[in-house]
TORTIPA-663271 format. One line per 8 residues: number of its first residue (from 1); for each residue x, y, z of N, C-alpha, C. Coordinates in steps of 0.2 Angstrom, whole numbers, plus 5000, padded with zeros to 4 digits. Each point is the difference from the previous one (the first is absolute). Layout:
% residues N
NUM	X Y Z X Y Z X Y Z ~ ...
END
This chain:
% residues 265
1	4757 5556 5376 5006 5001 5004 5005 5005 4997 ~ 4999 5001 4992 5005 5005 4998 5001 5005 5002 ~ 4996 5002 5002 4996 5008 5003 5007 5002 5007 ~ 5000 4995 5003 5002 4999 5005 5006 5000 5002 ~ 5005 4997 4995 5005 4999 5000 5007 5005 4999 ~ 5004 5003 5001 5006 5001 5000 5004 4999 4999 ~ 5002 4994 5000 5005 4996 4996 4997 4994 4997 ~ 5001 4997 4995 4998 4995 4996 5007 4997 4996
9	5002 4993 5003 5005 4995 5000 4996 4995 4993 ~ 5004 4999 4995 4996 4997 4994 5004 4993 5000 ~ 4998 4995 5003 5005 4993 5000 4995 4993 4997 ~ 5000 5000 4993 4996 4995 4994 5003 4999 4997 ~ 4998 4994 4995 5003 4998 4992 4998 5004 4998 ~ 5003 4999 4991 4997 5006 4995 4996 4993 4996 ~ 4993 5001 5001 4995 4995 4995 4994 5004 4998 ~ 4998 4996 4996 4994 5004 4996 4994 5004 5003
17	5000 4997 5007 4996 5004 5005 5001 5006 5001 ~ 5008 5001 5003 5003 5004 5005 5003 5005 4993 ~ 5001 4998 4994 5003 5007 4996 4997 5007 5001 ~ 5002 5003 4999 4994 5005 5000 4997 5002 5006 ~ 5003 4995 5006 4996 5000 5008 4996 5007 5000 ~ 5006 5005 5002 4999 5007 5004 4998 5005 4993 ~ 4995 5003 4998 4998 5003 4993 4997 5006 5003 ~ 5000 5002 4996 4996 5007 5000 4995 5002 5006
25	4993 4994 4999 4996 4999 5004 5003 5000 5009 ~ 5006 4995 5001 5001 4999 5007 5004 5006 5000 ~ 5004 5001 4998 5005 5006 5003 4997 5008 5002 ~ 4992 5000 4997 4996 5006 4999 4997 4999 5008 ~ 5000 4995 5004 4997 4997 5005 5003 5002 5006 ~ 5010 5000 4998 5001 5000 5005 5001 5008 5004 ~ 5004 5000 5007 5001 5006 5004 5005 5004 4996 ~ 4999 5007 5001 5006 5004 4997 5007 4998 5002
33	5005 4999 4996 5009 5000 5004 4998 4992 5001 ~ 4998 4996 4998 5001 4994 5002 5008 4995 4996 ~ 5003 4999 5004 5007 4994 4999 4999 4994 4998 ~ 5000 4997 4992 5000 4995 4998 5006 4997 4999 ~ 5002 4994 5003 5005 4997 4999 4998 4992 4996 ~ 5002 5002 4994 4999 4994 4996 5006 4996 5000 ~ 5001 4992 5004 5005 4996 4999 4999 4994 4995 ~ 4995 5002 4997 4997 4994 4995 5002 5002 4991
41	4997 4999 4996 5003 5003 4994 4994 5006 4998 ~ 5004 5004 4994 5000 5005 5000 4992 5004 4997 ~ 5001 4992 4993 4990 5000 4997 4995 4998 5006 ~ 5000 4999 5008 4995 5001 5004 4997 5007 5001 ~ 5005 5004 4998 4999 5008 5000 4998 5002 4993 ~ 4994 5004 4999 4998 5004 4995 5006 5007 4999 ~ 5003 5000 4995 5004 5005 5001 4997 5006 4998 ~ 4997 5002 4997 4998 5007 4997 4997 4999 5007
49	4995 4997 5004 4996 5000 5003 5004 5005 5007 ~ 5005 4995 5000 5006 5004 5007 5001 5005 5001 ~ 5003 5003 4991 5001 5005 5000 4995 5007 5002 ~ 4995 4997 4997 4996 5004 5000 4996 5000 5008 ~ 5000 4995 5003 4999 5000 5008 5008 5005 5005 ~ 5007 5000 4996 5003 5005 5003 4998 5008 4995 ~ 4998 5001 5001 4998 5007 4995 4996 5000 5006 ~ 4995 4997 5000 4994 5002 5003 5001 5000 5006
57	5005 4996 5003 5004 5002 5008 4996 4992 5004 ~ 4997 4995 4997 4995 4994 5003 5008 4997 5002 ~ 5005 5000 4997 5004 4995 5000 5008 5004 5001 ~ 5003 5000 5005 5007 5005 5002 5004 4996 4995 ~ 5004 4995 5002 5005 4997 4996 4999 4994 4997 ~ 5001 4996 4997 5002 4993 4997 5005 4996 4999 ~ 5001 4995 5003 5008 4997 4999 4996 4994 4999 ~ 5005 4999 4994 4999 4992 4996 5007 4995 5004
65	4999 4996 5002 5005 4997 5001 5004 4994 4994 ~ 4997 5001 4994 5003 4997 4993 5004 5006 4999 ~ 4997 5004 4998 5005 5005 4998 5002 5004 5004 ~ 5000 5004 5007 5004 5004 5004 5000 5007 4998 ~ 4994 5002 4997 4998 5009 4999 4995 5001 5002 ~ 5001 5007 5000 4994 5004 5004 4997 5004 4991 ~ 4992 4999 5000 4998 5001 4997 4994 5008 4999 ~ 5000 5003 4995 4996 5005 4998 5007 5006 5006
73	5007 5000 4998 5003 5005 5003 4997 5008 5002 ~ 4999 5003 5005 4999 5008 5000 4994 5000 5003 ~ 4995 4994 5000 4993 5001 5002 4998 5000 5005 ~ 5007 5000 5006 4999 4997 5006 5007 5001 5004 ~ 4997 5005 5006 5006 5003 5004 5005 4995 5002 ~ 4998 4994 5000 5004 4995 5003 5005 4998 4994 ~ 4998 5000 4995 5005 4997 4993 5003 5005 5001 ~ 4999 5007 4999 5009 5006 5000 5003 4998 5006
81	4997 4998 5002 5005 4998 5009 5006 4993 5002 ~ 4995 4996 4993 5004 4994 5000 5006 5002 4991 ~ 4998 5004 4997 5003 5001 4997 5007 5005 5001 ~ 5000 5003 5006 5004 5003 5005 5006 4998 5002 ~ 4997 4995 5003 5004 4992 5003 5004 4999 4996 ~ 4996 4997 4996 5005 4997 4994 5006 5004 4998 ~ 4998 5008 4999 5005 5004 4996 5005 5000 5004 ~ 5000 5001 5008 5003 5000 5004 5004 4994 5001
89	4998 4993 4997 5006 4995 5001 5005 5000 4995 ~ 4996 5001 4996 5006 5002 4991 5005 5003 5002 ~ 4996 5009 5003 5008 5003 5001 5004 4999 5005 ~ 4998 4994 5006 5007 4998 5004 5001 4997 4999 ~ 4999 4993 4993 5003 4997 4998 5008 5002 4993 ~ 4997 5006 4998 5002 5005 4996 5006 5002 5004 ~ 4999 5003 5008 5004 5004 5004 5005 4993 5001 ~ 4999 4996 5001 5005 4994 5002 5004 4999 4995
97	4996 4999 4993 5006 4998 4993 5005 5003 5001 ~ 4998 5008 5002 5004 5006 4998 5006 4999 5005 ~ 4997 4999 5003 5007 4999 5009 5005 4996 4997 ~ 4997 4993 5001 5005 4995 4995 5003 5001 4996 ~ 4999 5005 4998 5005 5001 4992 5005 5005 5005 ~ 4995 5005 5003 5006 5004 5003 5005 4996 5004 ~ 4998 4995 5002 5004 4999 5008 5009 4996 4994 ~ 4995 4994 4994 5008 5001 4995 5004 5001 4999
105	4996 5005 4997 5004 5007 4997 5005 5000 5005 ~ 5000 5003 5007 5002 5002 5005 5006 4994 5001 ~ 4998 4995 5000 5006 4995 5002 5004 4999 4994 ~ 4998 5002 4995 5005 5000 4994 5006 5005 5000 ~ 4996 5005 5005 5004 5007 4999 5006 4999 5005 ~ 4997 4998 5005 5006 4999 5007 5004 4993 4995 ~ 4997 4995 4997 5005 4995 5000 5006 5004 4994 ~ 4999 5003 4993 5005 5004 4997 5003 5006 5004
113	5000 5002 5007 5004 5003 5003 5003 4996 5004 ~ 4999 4995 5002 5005 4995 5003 5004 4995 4995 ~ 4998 4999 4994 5005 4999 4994 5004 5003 4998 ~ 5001 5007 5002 5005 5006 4999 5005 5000 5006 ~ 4997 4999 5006 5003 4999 5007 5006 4994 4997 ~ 4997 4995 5001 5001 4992 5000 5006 5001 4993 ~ 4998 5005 4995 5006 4998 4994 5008 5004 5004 ~ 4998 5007 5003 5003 5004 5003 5010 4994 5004
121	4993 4997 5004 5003 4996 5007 5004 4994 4996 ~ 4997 4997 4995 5002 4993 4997 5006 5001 4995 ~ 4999 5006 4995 5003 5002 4996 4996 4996 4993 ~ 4993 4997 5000 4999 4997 4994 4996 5004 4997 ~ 5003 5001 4994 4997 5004 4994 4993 5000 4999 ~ 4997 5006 4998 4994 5000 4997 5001 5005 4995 ~ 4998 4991 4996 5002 5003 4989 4994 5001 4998 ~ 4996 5003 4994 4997 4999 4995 5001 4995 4996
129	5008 4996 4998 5001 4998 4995 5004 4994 5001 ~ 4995 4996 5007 5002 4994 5002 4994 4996 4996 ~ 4999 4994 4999 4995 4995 4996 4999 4993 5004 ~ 4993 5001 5002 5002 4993 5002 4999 4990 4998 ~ 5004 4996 5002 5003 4995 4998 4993 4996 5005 ~ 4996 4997 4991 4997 4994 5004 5002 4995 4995 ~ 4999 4992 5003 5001 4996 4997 4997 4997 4995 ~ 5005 4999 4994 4998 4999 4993 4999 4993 4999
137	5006 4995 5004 4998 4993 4997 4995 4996 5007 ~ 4998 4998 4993 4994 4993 5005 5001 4992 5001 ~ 4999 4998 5007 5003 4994 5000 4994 4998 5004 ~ 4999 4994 5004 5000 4997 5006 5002 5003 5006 ~ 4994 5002 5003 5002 5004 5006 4995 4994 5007 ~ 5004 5000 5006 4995 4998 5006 4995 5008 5003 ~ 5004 5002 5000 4995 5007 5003 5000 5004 4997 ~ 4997 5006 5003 5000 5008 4999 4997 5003 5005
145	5005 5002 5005 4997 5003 5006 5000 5011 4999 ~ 4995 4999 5000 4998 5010 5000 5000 5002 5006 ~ 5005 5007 5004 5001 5001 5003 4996 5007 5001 ~ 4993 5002 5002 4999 5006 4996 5000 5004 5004 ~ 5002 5007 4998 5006 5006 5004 4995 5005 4995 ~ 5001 5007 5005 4998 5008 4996 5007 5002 4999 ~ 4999 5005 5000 5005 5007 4998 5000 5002 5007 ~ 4997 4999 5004 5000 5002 5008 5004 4997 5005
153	5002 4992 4997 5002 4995 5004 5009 5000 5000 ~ 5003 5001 4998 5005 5002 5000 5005 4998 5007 ~ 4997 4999 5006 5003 4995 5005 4998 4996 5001 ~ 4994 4998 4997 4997 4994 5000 5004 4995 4995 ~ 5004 5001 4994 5004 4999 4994 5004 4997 5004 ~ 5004 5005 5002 5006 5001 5001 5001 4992 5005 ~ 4994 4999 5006 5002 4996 5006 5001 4996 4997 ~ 4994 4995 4993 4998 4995 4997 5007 4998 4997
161	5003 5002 4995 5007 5001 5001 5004 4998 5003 ~ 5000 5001 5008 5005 5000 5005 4998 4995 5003 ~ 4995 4998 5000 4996 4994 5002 5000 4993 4995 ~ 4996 4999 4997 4996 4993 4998 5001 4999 4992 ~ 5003 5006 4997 4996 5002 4991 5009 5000 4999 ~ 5002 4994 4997 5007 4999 4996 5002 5007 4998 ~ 5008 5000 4997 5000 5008 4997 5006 4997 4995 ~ 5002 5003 4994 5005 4999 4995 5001 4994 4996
169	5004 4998 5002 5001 4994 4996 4998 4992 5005 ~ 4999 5002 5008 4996 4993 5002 4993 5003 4996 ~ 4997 5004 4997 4993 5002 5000 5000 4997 4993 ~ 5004 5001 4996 5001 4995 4992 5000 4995 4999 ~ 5004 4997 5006 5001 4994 5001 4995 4995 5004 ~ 4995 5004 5003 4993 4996 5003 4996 4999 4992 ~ 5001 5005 4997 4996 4999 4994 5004 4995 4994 ~ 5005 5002 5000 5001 4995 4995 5000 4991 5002
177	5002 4998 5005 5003 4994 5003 4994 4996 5002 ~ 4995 5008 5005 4994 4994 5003 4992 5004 4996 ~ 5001 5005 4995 4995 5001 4996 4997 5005 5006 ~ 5000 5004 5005 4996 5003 5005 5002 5008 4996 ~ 4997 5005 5001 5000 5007 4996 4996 5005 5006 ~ 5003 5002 5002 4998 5006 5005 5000 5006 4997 ~ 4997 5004 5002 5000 5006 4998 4992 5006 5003 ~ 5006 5006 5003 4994 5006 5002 4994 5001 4994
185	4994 5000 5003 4998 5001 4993 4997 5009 4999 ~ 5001 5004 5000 4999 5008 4999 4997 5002 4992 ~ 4993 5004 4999 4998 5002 4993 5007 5008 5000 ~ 4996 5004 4999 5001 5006 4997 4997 5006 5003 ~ 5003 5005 5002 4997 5005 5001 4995 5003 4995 ~ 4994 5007 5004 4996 5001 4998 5006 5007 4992 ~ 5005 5000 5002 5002 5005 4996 5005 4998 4997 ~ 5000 4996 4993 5002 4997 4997 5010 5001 5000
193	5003 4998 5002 5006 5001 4998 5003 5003 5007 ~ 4997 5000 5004 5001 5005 5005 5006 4998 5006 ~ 5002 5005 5004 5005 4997 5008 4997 4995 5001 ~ 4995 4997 5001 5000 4995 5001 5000 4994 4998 ~ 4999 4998 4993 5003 4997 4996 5007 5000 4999 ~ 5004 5005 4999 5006 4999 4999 5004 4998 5007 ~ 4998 5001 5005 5002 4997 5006 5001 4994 4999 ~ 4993 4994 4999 4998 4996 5000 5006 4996 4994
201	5000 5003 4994 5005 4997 4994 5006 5000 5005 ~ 5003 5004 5002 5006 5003 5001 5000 4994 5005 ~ 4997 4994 5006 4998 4995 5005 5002 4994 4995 ~ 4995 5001 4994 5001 4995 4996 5005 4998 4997 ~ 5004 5005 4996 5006 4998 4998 5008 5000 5005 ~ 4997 4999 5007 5007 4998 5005 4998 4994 5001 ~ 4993 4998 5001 4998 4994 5004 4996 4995 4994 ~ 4996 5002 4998 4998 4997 4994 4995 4993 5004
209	4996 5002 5005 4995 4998 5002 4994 5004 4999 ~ 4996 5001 4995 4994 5007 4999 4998 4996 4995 ~ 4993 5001 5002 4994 4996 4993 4996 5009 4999 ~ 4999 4999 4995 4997 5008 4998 4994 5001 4997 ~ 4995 4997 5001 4994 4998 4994 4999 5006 4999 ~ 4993 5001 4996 4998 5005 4997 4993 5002 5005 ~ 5004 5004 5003 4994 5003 5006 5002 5005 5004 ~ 4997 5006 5000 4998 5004 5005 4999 4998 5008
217	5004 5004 5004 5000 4999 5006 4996 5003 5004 ~ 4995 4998 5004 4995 5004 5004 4996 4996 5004 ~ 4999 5004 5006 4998 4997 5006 4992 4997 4997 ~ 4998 5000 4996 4993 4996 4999 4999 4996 4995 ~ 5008 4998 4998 5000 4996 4994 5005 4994 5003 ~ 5000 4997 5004 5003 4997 5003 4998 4993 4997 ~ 4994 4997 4998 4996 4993 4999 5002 5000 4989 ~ 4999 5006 5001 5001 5001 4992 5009 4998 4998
225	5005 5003 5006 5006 4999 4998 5001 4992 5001 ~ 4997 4997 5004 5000 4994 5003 5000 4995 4991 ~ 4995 5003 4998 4997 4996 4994 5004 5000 4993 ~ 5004 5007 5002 5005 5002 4993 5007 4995 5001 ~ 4999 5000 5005 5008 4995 5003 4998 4994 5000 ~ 4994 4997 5001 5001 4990 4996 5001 5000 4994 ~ 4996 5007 4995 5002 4999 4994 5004 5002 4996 ~ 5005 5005 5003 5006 5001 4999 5003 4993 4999
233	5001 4998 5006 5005 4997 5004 5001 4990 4995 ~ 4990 5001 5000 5000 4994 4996 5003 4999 4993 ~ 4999 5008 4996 5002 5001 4994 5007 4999 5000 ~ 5005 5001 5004 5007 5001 4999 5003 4992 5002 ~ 4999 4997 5006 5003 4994 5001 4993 4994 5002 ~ 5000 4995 4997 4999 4993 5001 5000 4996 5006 ~ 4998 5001 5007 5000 4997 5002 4996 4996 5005 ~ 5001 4995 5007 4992 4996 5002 4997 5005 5004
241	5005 5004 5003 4996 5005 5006 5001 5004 4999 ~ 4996 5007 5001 5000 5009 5002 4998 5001 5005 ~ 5004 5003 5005 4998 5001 5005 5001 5008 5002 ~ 4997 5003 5004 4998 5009 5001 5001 4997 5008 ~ 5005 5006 5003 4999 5002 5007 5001 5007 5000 ~ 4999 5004 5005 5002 5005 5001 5007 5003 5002 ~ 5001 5003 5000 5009 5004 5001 5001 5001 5009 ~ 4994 4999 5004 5001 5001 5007 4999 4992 5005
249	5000 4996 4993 5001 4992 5005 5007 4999 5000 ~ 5000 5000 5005 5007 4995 5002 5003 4992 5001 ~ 5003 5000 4996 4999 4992 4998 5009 4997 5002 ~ 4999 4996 5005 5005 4998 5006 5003 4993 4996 ~ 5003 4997 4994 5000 4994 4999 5008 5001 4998 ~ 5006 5005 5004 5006 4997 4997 5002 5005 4994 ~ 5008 4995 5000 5003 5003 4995 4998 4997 4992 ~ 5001 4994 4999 4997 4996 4994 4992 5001 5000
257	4999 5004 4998 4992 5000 4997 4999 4994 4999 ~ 5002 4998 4994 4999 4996 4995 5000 4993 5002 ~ 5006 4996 5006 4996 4996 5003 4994 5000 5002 ~ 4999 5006 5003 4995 4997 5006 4993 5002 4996 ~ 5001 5000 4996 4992 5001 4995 4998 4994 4998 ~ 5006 4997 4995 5000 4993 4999 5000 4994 5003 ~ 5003 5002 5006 4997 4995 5008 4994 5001 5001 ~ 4999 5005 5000 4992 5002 5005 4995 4996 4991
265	5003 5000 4996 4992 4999 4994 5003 4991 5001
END
């Protein structure tokens, strides 16, 4: 029957019998260009034997389904073909990393020119020589809610503010009296010390709602910043919950936050 065959499906255990199944002898049997697809393991194939069956042209390709390679590369017009493909998805994978980085870039660039606009219009300073203020002493806290915001959100800030997110001294006062601590959470630009950092301080030292961990801001680092802010957040304050939303929900509970948190738990 080998003689015969075209494609040859290999679906066995690997036992004493079946090692070594396909050896020299049978591979020399079969048709030229024949397709073996081995889904069983890998010692039922005599390996020199393979190879030497693709040299000779008995055998086009070989796919192990343990391992997932193609074997005796270069012997067989179909392996340059499949190694083609492959190269081919690398580099659109490669062309996409690259996008992402650019498209970034790009939002970081339009967000520092709308920080130059916005300082124009507002008259808020953008220093070099501003520092920002996180909290040194540790107490009992009920929450820590994360507000997470880019460099790009800037009206999105602003509404949070004008909406739901306490400001000045009710905002001290939710934390000191009912232990709740808000704050936008934002890392750092890619250019250390940059307009947009000093925007960003220049926000922090009027408002004094800004968490700053230690991270770079970038559109594909989103689950990593996620990760620096529990443990940022855990590091600094003591408390039974953390909670992360994003800076574009809107959350409709009133002027006293802090009742209605402590009602609703």
């Amino acid at each position: 029957m080998l003689p015969k065959c075209d494609i040859i499906v290999i679906n066995t255990p690997l036992t004493e019998k079946t090692k070594g199944l396909f050896d020299k002898a049978k591979i020399s049997k079969l048709k030229k260009g024949v397709l073996i697809v081995n889904n069983a393991r890998g010692a039922i194939m005599d390996t020199q034997a393979v190879v030497d069956g693709c040299s000779s042209g008995h055998i086009a390709v070989r796919i192990e389904d343990e391992k997932l390679k193609l074997v005796a590369e270069g012997c067989n017009p179909r392996v340059d073909k499949a190694k083609e493909f492959f190269g081919e998805i690398s580099k659109a994978q490669h062309t996409m990393q690259s996008l992402d980085k650019t498209i970034s870039n790009l939002e970081m660039e339009l967000a520092a020119a709308r920080v130059v606009q916005d300082s124009i219009l507002t008259g808020i300073p953008i220093s070099g020589d501003l520092s920002v203020t996180e909290p040194t002493k540790r107490r009992k806290y009920l929450m820590v809610i994360d507000i997470n915001t880019a460099f790009s959100s800037r009206k999105r800030i602003d509404y949070v503010r004008a909406t739901w997110m306490q400001q000045g001294e009710k905002l001290k006062k939710l934390e000191d009296e009912k232990g709740i601590i808000m704050r936008f959470v934002i890392g750092h630009s890619a250019t250390s010390g940059g307009i947009l950092d000093r925007a960003i301080e220049a926000e922090e030292q009027k408002h004094g709602d800004f968490l700053r961990p230690d991270h770079v801001e970038g559109y594909l680092e989103l689950s990593t910043k996620t990760k620096i802010y529990f443990a940022t957040a855990i590091a600094l304050w003591d408390a039974d919950f953390y909670v992360k939303v994003d800076d574009d929900v809107h959350v409709n509970i009133g002027k006293d936050l802090a009742r209605h948190i402590i009602l609703a738990s």
